[in-house]
Phi, psi and omega in degrees: 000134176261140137262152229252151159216092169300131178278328173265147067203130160333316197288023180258322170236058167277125149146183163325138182270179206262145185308149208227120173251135173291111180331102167291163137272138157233014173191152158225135157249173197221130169271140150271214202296324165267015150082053178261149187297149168225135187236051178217200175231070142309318190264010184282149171230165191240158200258134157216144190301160172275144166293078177348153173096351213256132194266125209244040180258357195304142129086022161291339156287016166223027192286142181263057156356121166258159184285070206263024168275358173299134180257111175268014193015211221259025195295321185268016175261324183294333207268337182262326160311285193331323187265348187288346193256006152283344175277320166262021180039024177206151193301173175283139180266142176160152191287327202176141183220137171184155193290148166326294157039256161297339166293314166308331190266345158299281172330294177288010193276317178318328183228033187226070193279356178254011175269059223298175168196143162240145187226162169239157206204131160221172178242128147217140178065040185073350175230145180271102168260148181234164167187169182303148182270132190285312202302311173296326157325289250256327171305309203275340167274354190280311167324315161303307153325309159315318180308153172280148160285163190268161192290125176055030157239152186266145185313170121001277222304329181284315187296344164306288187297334187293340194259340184262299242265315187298318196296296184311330189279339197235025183260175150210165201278341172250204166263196182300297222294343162272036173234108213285161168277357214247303146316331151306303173300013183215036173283337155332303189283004195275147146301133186272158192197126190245019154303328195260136182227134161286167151241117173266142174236132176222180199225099177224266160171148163200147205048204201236093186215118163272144208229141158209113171277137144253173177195154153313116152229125184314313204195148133265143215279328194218292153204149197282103147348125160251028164281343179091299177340118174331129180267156199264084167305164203203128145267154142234140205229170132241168200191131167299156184297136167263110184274332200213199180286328169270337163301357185247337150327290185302325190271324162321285165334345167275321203302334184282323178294321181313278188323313208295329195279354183243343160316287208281347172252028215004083164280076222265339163216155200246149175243120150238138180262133169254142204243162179258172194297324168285006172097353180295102165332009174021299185226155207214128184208116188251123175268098180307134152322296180299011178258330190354295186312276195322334192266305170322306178273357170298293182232011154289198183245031191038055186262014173190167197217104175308314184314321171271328154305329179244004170268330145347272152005281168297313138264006184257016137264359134346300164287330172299316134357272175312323160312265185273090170221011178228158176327159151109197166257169174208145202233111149293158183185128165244088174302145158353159168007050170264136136311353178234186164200116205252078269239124174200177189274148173224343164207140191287331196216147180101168159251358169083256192220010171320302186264126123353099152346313188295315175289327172288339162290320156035253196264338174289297153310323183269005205241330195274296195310303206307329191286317197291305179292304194311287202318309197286287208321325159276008190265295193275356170298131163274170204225133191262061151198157170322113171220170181254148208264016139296335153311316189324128119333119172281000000 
């Protein structure tokens, strides 16, 4: 039996958004160049501008792909908790854990109607981890793959690589003044490789469900604060140029993923090299997030609403909440173009493979010590009066 979380009527969530906690980082990792796990930021990169004019099909025939058909569930994210709750001898507290990903694909479903999505969903420990169901990943890239391009557009596949190719033009492996010119002038020329990623993992909340997302973040603007201070995190996008009223259309609609994905790992500016229809770089353009919305409803044509995006959002993880509270796996699911969203059970027992054996021994191993230091602790605090140890606090 499913339960239903109707998306319409929309107009339910018009207003002041729903309370907001500001994304902390409390852990980070890193995949390197052979997209092998690091459990440091080896892989953090720095932002310098690109050289305009830069063609950005360059070098797609030696492009180093990584191969993502493999189903990794939540293993490097968990792999990054485990050690962050050894530093801190205590669980992480929260309601759901999951990559930003999935919170994106929640945030953008109100005003993303053609877009279907399947999640796998388990409760352990009072929290929900979630993630994508692959099998549904892996359909929707092959189905993609099949369209044909219209006659003198360019694939998929390059257009893909052109959004990898903008990234290689505006990184560096340091900051600058530790950056040789003769590699900044010749970033054209790197091979492009989308194996290696920083990863941010933060812990943040909306209404009322506290989050610990991880995610991709491309570059930093200058350098990470070791003060704890928020770091000026940088997305990078491409975009076709807007030449005309549909072309400022098409792009508002992007404008809404930009924001919601930078929203959520608080990423305070997004850079998109706007591209000419044949891949030439044209422009460079840097947007703070947090105006994304306020710009939209200004002077946009309203095809989205930040606000709304997050009160959505906020209930329908409420529901879920309300939802996913017994054993077993549970399969979220948005067919194409639905008005819902449907939540139901799919294995009565267990976590299917959601959770990693290493993290439930764990979380296990952390739940006995934490009962045992209560048990000595009430033994060995002295306490300041004469009591009889039938008395004793536990």
């Amino acid at each position: 039996m499913s339960n239903i979380f109707d998306i319409q009527p929309i107009g339910r969530f018009v207003g002041q958004s729903a309370a907001i906690k500001r994304p902390k980082e409390i852990a980070c990792f890193s995949y390197d160049d052979k997209h092998q796990f690091r459990l440091d930021d080896s892989s953090i990169r720095y932002y310098w501008p690109p050289t305009l004019g830069a063609d950005l099909s360059r070098g797609f025939d030696t492009f180093e792909k990584l191969n993502d058909t493999a189903d990794d569930h939540l293993d490097s994210l968990l792999k990054t908790i485990i050690a962050h709750e050894q530093e801190l001898g205590a669980p992480i507290e929260t309601d759901l854990i999951t990559w930003r990903g999935m919170m994106t694909k929640f945030m953008a479903s109100i005003f993303s109607d053609r877009d279907g999505f399947e999640m796998n969903a388990t409760l352990f420990q009072d929290t929900i981890f979630l993630e994508e169901n692959h099998s549904y990943k892996l359909n929707s890239q092959a189905k993609q793959n099949q369209q044909i391009s219209q006659p003198g557009r360019p694939s998929q596949d390059m257009m893909s690589f052109w959004g990898y190719k903008f990234e290689t033009l505006c990184l560096l492996p340091s900051i600058w003044a530790e950056t040789s010119r003769d590699y900044i002038e010749n970033r054209e020329n790197e091979i492009v490789n989308n194996h290696a990623q920083y990863c941010s993992v933060v812990k943040t909340g909306i209404g009322n469900t506290v989050m610990v997302l991880g995610g991709e973040v491309d570059a930093v603007w200058d350098s990470k604060p070791t003060d704890g201070s928020p770091t000026t995190w940088v997305e990078l996008k491409t975009s076709a140029d807007i030449r005309n009223d549909r072309d400022m259309l098409t792009f508002e609609r992007k404008l809404m993923k930009f924001w919601i994905q930078s929203f959520l790992l608080g990423v305070p500016k997004i850079i998109v090299g706007f591209r000419t229809p044949d891949g030439i770089l044209k422009r460079v353009e840097e947007m703070d997030t947090a105006s994304i919305p306020g710009i939209v409803k200004r002077r946009g044509k309203g095809t989205w609403d930040g606000n709304m995006c997050i009160n959505f959002a906020s209930a329908l993880l409420d529901f879920l909440k309300t939802t996913i509270t017994g054993d077993g796996v549970w399969r979220i699911r948005r067919k194409e173009r639905s008005s819902s969203i449907e939540v139901f059970r799919v294995e009565e027992t267990g976590h299917g493979e959601i959770l990693s054996d290493e993290f439930i021994n764990w979380r296990i191993k952390l739940a006995l010590n934490r009962k045992q230091s209560e048990t000595t602790d009430g033994i060995e605090v002295p306490q300041p009066m004469e009591i009889s140890s039938t008395e004793a606090p536990g």
